[in-house]
N, C-alpha and C positions, 0 to 999 in steps of 0.2 A: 610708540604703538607697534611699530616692526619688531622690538626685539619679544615685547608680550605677545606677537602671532607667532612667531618662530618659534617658543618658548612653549607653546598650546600647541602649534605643531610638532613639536619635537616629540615632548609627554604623551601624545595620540598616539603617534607613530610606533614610541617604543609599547605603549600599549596593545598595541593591533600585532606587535610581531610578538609578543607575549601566547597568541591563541596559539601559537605554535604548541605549546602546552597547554593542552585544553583545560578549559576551565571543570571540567568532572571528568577523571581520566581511568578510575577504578574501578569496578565494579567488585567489593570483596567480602568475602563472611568467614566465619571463625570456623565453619563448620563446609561439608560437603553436602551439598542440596540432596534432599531422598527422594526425589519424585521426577519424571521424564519434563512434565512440564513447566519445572523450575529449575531446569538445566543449565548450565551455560553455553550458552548459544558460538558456536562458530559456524561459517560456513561463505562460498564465493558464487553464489547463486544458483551453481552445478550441485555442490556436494555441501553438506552440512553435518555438525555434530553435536548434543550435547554431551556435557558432559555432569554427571550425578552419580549418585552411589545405591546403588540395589542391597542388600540384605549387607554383607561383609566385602563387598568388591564393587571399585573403580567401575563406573560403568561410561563408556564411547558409544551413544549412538549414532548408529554411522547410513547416511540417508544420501538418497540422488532426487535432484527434482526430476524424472523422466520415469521413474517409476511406477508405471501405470498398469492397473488391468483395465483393457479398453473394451473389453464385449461390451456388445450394444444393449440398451437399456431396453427391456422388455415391454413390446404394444405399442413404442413409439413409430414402429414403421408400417401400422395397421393403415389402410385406408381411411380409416376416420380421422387423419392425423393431418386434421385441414382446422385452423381458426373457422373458417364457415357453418362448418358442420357443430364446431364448440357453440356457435353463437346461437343456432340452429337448439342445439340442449339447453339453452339460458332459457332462449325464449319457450320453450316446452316444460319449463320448469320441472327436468330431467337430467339434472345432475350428475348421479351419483356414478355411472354410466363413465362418465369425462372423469372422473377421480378415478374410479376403477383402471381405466388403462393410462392417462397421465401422470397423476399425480402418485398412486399407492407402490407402484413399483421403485420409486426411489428411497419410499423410507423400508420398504420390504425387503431388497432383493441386494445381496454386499456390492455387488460392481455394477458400471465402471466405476473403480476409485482410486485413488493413489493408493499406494504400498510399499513398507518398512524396506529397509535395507538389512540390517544384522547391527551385534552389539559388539564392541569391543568388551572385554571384562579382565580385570585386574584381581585377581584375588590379594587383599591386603593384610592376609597375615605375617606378622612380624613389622609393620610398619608402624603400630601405636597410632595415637592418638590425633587425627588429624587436625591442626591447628589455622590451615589458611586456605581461604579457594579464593582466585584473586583471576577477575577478568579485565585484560588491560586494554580498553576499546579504543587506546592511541593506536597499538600496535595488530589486535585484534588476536590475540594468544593469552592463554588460557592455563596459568600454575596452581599448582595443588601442592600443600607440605605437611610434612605429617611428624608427630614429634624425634619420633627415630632419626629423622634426616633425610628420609626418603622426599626425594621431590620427583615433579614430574610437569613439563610443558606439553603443549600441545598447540597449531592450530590446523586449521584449512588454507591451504596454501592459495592466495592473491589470483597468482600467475598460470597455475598449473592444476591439472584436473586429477592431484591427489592431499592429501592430509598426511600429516606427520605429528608424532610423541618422542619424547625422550627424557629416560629416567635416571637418576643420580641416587647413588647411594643404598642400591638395593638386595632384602635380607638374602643369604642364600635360600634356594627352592624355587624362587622367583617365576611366575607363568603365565601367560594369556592365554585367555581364549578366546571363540569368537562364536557368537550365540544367533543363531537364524531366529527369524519371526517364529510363534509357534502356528505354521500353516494345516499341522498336522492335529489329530486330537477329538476328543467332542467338545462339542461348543458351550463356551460358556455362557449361561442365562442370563437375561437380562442386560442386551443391549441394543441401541438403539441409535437412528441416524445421528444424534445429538453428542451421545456420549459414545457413537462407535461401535458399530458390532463385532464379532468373536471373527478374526482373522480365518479359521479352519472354513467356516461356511464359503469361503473362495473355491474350496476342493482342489487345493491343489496339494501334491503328493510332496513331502516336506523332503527339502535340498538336502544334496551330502555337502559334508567340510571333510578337508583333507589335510592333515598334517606335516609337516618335516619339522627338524630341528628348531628351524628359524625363520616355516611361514606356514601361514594356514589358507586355505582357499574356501571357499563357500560356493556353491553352485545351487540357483532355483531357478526351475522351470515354473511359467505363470502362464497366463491364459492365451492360447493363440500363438504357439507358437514362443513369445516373448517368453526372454529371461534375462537374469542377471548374475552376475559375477561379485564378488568381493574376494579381495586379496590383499593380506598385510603380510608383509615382513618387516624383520629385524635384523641387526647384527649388533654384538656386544661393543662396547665403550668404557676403557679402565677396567678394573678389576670388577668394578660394581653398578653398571649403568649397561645401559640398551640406546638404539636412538632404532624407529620403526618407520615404517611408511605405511598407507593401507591408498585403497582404491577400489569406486564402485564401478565395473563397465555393464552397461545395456547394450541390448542386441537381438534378433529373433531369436540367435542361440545364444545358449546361458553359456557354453562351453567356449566359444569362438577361441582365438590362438593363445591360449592360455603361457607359453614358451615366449613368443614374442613379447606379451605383455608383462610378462615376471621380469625378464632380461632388460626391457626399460627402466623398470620400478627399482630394477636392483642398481642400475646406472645412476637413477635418479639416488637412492640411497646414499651412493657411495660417495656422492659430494657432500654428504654430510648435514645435520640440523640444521647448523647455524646459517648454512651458503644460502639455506633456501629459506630461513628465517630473514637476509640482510633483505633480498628480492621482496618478500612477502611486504616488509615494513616496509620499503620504496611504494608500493601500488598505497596502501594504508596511509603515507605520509601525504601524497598527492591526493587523494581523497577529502584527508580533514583540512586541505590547502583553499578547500571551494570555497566552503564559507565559514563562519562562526560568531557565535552571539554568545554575549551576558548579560543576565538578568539577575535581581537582586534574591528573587525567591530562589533558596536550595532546592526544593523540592522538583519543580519546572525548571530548571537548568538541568538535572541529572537525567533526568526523564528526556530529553529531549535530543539531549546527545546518545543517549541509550539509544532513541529511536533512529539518528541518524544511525550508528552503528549498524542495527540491526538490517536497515534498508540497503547499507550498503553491503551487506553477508548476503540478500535476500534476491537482487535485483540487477542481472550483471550480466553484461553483452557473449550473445551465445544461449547463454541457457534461459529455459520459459519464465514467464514471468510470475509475479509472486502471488500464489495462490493461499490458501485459507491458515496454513499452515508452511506454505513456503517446504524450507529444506530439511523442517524441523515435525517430521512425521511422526505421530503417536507411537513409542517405543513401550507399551503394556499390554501386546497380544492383542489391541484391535484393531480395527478400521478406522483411522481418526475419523474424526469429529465433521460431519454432513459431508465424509468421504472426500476430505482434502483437496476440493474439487475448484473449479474457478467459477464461482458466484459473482457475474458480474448485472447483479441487481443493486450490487452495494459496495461487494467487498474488494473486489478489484479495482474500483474509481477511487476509493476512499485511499487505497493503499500507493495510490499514487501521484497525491492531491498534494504531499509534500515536497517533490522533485522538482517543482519548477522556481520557485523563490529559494530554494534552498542551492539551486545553481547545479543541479543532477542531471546534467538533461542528456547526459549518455545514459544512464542507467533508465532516466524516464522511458527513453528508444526502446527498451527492453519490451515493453507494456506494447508498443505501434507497432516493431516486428512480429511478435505473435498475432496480433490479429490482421496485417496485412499477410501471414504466409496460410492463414487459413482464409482469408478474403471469398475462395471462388466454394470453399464448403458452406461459408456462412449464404452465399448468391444463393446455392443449391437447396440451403433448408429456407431459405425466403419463398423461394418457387414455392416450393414442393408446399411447405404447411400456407404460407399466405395468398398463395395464388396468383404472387405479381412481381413483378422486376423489382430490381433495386436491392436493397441490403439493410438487413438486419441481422443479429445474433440472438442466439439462444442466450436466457439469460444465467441459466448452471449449462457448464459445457466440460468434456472431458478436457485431456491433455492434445488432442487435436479438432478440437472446436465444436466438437459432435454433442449436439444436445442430451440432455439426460434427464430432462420431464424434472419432476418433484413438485409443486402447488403451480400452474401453470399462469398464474396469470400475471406471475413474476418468472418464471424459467421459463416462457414464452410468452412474454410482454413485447406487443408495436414497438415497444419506443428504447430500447435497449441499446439500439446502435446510435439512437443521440446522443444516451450519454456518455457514450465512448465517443463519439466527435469532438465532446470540449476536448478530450486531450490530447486530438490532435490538431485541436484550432489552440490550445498551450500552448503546446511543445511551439507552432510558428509563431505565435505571436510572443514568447518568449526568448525565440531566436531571431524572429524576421528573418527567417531563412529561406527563398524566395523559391530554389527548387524544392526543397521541401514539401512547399506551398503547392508547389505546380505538378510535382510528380506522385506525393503522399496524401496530404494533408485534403486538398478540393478534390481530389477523386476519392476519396472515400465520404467525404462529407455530401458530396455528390450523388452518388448513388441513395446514401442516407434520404436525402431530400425528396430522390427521383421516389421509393419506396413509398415514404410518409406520402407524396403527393397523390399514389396510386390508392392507397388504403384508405384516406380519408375523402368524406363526401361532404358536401353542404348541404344545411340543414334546411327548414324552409324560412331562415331567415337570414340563408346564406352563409351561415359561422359552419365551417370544417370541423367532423366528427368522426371520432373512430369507432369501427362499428362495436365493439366495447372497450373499455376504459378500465385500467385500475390502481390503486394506490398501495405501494407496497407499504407493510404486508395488513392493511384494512383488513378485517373478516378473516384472517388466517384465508383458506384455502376454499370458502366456502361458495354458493350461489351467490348469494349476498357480496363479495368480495369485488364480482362485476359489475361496473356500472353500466349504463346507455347513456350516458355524457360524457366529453371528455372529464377527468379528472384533474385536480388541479398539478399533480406531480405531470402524468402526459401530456397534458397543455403545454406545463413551462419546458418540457424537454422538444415537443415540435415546435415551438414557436424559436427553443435555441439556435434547431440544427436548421430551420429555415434564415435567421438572422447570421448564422454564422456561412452561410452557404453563398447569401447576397454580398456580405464582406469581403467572403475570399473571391468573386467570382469578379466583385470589381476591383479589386486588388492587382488581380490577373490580365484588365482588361477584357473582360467577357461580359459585354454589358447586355448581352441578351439573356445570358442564364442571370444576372445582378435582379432584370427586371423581372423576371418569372419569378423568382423566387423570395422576392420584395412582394409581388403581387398574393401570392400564397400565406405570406407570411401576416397581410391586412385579412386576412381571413380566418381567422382567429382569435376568439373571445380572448379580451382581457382576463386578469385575473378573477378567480372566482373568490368574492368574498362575504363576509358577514353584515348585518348593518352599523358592525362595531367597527368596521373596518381590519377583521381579520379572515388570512386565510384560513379557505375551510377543505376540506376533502376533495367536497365536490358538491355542486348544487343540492339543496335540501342536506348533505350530510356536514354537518360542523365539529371543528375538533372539540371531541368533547369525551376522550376516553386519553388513558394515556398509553401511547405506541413508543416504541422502542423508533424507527425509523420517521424520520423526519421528513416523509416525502411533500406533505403539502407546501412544505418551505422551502422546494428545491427554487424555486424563484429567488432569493435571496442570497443562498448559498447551498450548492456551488455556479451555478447559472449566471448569477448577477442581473440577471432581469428586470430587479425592483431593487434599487441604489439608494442608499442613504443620501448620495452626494445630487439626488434627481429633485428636493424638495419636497414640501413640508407634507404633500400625499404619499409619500413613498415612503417616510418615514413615520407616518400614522400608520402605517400597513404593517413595517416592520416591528416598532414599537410595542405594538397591539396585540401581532401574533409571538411576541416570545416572552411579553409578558401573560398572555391566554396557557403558553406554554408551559412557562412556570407554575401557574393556578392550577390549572389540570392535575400534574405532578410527576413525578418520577416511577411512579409503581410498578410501569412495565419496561423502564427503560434496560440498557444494557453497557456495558462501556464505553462503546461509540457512538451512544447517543453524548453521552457528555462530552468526547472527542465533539464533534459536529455540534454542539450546544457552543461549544467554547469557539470555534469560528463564527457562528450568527453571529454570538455576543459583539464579537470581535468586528465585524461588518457593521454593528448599529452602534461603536464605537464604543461599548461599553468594556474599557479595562479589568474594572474590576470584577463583572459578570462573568467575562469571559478565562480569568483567573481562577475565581471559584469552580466552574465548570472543569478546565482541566487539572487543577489540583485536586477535585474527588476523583478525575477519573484513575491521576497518577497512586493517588493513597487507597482507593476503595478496589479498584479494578483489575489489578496489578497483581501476578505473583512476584516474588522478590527479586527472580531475573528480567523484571518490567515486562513478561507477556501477559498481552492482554488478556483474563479469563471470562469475559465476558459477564458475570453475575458478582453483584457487592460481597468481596471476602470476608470484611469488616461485621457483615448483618448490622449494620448503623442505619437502616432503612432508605439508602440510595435505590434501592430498588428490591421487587419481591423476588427477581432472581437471583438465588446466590449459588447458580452450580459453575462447572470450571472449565465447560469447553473452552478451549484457547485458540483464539485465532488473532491476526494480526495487522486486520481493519485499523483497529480505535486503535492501537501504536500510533500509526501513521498519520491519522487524522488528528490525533495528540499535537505533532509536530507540525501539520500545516496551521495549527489554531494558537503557536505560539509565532510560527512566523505571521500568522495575518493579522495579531497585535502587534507586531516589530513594523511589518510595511504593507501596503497596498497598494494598487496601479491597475485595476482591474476596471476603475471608472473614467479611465482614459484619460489619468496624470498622477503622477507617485504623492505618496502622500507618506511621510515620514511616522513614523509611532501612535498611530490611529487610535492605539484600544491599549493604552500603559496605566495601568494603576496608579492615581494621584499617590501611594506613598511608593513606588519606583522612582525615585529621585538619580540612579546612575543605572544605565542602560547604552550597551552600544552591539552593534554588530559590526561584520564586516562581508563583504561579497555576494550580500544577500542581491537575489536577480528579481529584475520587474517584467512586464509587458514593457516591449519597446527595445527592449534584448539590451537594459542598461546592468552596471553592476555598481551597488552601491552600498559605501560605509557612514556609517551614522555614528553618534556620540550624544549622550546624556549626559552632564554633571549636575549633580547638585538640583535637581529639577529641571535642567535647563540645559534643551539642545543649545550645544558648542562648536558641532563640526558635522560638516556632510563632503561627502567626496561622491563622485557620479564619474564613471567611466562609461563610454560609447562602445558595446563591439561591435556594432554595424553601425554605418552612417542612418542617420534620423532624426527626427525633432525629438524635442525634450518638452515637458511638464510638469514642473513641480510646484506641489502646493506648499507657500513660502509660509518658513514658518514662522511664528514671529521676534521680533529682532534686528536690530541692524547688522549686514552681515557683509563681508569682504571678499570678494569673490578670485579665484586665479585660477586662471585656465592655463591649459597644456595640452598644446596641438591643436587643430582646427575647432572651434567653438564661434558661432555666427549670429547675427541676427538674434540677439537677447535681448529680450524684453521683459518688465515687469508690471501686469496690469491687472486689475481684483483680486489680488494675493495670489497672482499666477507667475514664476518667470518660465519663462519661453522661450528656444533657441533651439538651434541646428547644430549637431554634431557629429564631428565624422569619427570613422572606427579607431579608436583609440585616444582619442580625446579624452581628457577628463575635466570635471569643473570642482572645485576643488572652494567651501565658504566655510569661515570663521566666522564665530558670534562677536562683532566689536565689543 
């Protein structure tokens, strides 16, 4: 029996050191992408670039995430710009008034938005026919070849706040250039907040570029003062090669010490491609060290690790966090797509829903530094529009927190700042990191609560009401769109940030705010549901259209409110609303609806639903470098929109909806491969992370779990639901007090312990 465990241990073992080489490592085509937004992606959450081919030339686009015009958004600083006075037009049934200075200025007016950086360009004649684009997401670098011989690498450098190329084998004439946005010009008709308006309506007076031999500079001035910088050089290599650097700097002045910053760039240069290639692949290597899984479908493996890739280009300590389009701005002359902006109605929670099991939780940080260094802007817009203490956010906001209107009753939605407290009630309970808990996580969640407690009143039957209510995005934009009950979306986010508020506060030992906020928290209608036992909108309104946005089911996921694992009511509710789900239909869905389809499923432990789900989202949704475009490419009638804004929500939510078929722990004990398709017969991961701050590798054979390892990095109790089997357990280092009772074992482990079971 010892030498058949060793023997199962051994084979695991050497399988797990196997992910060293990831199981999808390529991303490659025969051909050079023609379009900006099927580019190949690089970038280190500062700077980004694709890389695609415009008419006959090599195109680099070359982006900073800080690139922002921030003028303020027109009539939001009007006196009327109180919730009171909106509520005040509901009930007047006076409308139009509240759209007029809220909402119409953001699809009218081009800024605040993000803004392009410039293009590298390659003119390719004399190079023939290009035969390979190959993006290596081990390494995170990016080659091009062409039949001549000509080759060319590229990435975004790891470490460092610049980007480097380098070409081999190239024709004589050989040239770059470097192509500013076109800020200049008349505008071109027919665009729109969706697909992006005409860059010129900025009105800004279009940058100089400056040449020498062996570098080009770009200078534009933007709004306010701000501007920005682009700067690449070269020096030759062999008789027939280049190797270049480029760099975007911000700043109020676009000019700042341009001398200084060349004389860096050229220092950095002169060490050479490859010196800054070995560094880049160190930070790359240690990234894909975190975690990794295999699954038996091609299609959702490739996609998955895609999406780790792309999260880790997108989300990275220092620079903001990742907004609609991250570092990969619309490179076609416009304003990207709903102005680049941070939509945190959806798109920002969604994009960060997969950093915590996937074991990210420095890059998750990314996401909690921007909104605690805007903390005392966001106090400021509470005042001013709610009329009360406490803390909420706008829910579309510039690059420094400043709301920006657009349909208000989601870009200034009550309850915005709950749903940004799960993730900082994740990120601790993820870590069990105690000042965290103490210094970040309960004082923002805190103020959350103080807020909620001040806004809402009792009703005459005693249940807490906001004085209106809505369900993103019901009714688009319109009167109709408000309710006067809570809604079931804002219910289940005040009932989270109250239950997460009692958690941490006795966590803390704060057993007075525990009980206030437990007391708050019994004042609050249950779910609101149907007589079929599904949710519905909201009282009298039942899902009975089909929405893109999944709000009425925020209960379920991502909240966890209503648990599969609570009994047989909880899964009538679940059950009920995603099969009502599926009846309905897909018609107005969008990518990320099946992104977040593929989680529920996976929550009500359906494998194979949950498979289906993001397998349309990875084949229908998809352009060929896996950005998400939002409407079905395919027209296979996944849904009736098939346009191509690209944003990089449903990515992300792709990736948590396969890790939350791999594991769960979110009902307060892990629970091994929840939602695997009966014909997934081999599946394993490795360093996938739980609630409880455990890290854990699992094994599939043949049907049949074989192997689980659990490692401790904080001291704490364990919970796992056993699975079944008789199983051989070995511990290393402190492991305590194990029990096994209702298909539960239980025990206490300190940090770095692991428990380590064999299937006999």
């Amino acid at each position: 029996m010892f030498r058949r465990i060793l023997l199962v241990s051994i084979l695991i073992a050497l399988s797990f050191e196997g992910f060293s080489q990831l199981p999808f490592q390529k991303l490659s085509l025969d051909s050079i992408p023609t379009s900006w937004n099927e580019g190949m992606p690089l970038g280190n959450g500062m700077l980004g670039a694709l890389v695609w081919k415009k008419e006959n030339s090599l195109r680099l686009s070359l982006d900073r995430a800080d690139l922002w015009d921030s003028r303020p958004m027109k009539g939001l600083h009007r006196p009327e710009f109180r919730f009171d006075w909106v509520k005040q037009q509901v009930e007047k049934n006076d409308y139009k008034i509240v759209q007029q200075y809220f909402d119409w200025p953001y699809d009218n007016e081009p800024a605040p938005t993000k803004i392009p950086g410039a293009a590298l360009e390659i003119p390719m004649q004399g190079f023939g026919k290009p035969i390979k684009t190959e993006l290596d997401i081990s390494t995170a670098m990016c080659a091009v070849e062409w039949q001549s011989g000509v080759q060319m690498m590229s990435f975004v450098s790891a470490k460092n706040d610049f980007g480097l190329f380098r070409f081999e084998h190239l024709p004589a004439g050989f040239n770059l250039n470097l192509i500013p946005p076109p800020y200049e010009g008349k505008p071109v008709k027919g665009g729109d907040v969706v697909g992006g308006d005409d860059l010129s309506r900025l009105g800004y007076k279009q940058g100089r570029v400056v040449r020498t031999d062996q570098s080009i500079t770009y200078f534009q001035e933007g709004w306010g003062g701000f501007g920005y910088r682009v700067t690449v050089l070269w020096t030759k290599t062999g008789k027939d090669g280049i190797e270049g650097i480029w760099k975007i700097s911000s700043s109020p002045k676009a000019n700042g010490d341009l001398a200084v910053d060349t004389a860096l760039l050229q220092k950095q240069l002169s060490k050479g491609f490859h010196f800054h290639a070995a560094e880049h692949k160190t930070w790359w290597s240690g990234y894909w060290n975190k975690s990794a899984i295999s699954i038996p479908d091609p299609v959702l493996l490739r996609q998955w690790y895609l999406e780790q890739y792309k999260f880790g280009s997108a989300s990275r300590k220092g620079a903001p966090p990742i907004s609609l389009q991250a570092i990969w701005t619309a490179d076609n002359g416009r304003i990207p797509p709903w102005k680049g902006d941070f939509h945190h109605d959806l798109n920002t929670q969604l994009s960060y829903w997969p950093s915590y099991s996937a074991n990210h939780l420095e890059e998750a940080m990314v996401y909690l530094d921007h909104l605690d260094q805007n903390k005392s802007r966001y106090q400021a817009y509470t005042k001013r529009y709610f009329g009360v203490d406490g803390l909420n956010v706008p829910g579309v906001t510039t690059l420094d927190g400043t709301e920006m209107g657009g349909w208000i009753q989601y870009s200034l939605s009550p309850t915005v700042s709950a749903w940004l407290a799960q993730h900082y009630y994740l990120q601790w309970r993820y870590t069990m990191d105690k000042k965290f808990l103490e210094t970040r996580a309960y004082p923002w969640v805190k103020q959350v609560a103080v807020f909620l407690s001040h806004i809402t009143t009792p009703d005459k039957h005693g249940k807490r009401q906001l004085p209106l209510s809505s369900s993103p995005e019901i009714h688009d934009n319109s009167i109709s769109a408000w309710f006067t009950t809570n809604t079931n979306y804002d219910l289940s986010l005040m009932k989270f940030a109250f239950k997460a508020a009692a958690e941490m506060a006795t966590t803390l030992g704060k057993t007075a705010d525990a009980q206030k906020w437990n007391q708050i928290l019994q004042s609050f209608d249950g779910p609101i549901l149907s007589s079929k036992d599904e949710l519905m909108f909201a009282p009298n309104s039942p899902y009975k259209e089909s929405h893109r946005h999944f709000s009425h089911l925020m209960a379920i996921h991502p909240l966890g409110l209503i648990k599969w694992e609570d009994g047989e009511k909880s899964r009538s509710i679940i059950s009920n609303s995603l099969q009502l789900l599926d009846e309905v239909g897909p018609g107005n869905w969008c990518g990320y609806s099946y992104a977040w389809q593929g989680n529920l499923k996976a929550r009500a432990k359906d494998g194979a639903g949950a498979a289906k789900a993001l397998q349309i989202f990875a084949q229908a949704f998809c352009s060929p470098n896996s950005f998400h475009l939002n409407g079905d490419q395919t027209k296979s009638g996944y849904s009736s929109f098939q346009y191509k804004p690209f944003t990089l929500e449903g990515n992300f939510a792709f990736a948590a909806g396969i890790q939350e078929m791999l594991l769960q722990s979110y009902a307060g004990f892990i629970e091994l491969m929840p939602a695997i398709p009966e014909q997934w017969k081999d599946v394993s991961f490795q360093s996938l992370r739980t609630e409880g701050a455990f890290l854990v590798d699992a094994k599939k054979q043949h049907g049949l779990l074989s192997y689980i390892r659990i490692t401790a990095t904080v001291d704490g109790p364990l919970a796992l639901k056993l699975p079944p089997g008789e199983w051989e357990n070995k511990i290393s280092g402190s492991v305590t007090g194990m029990s096994k009772k209702d298909g539960m074992l239980r025990a206490t482990m300190k940090k770095g312990s692991s428990l380590l079971m064999e299937l006999n």
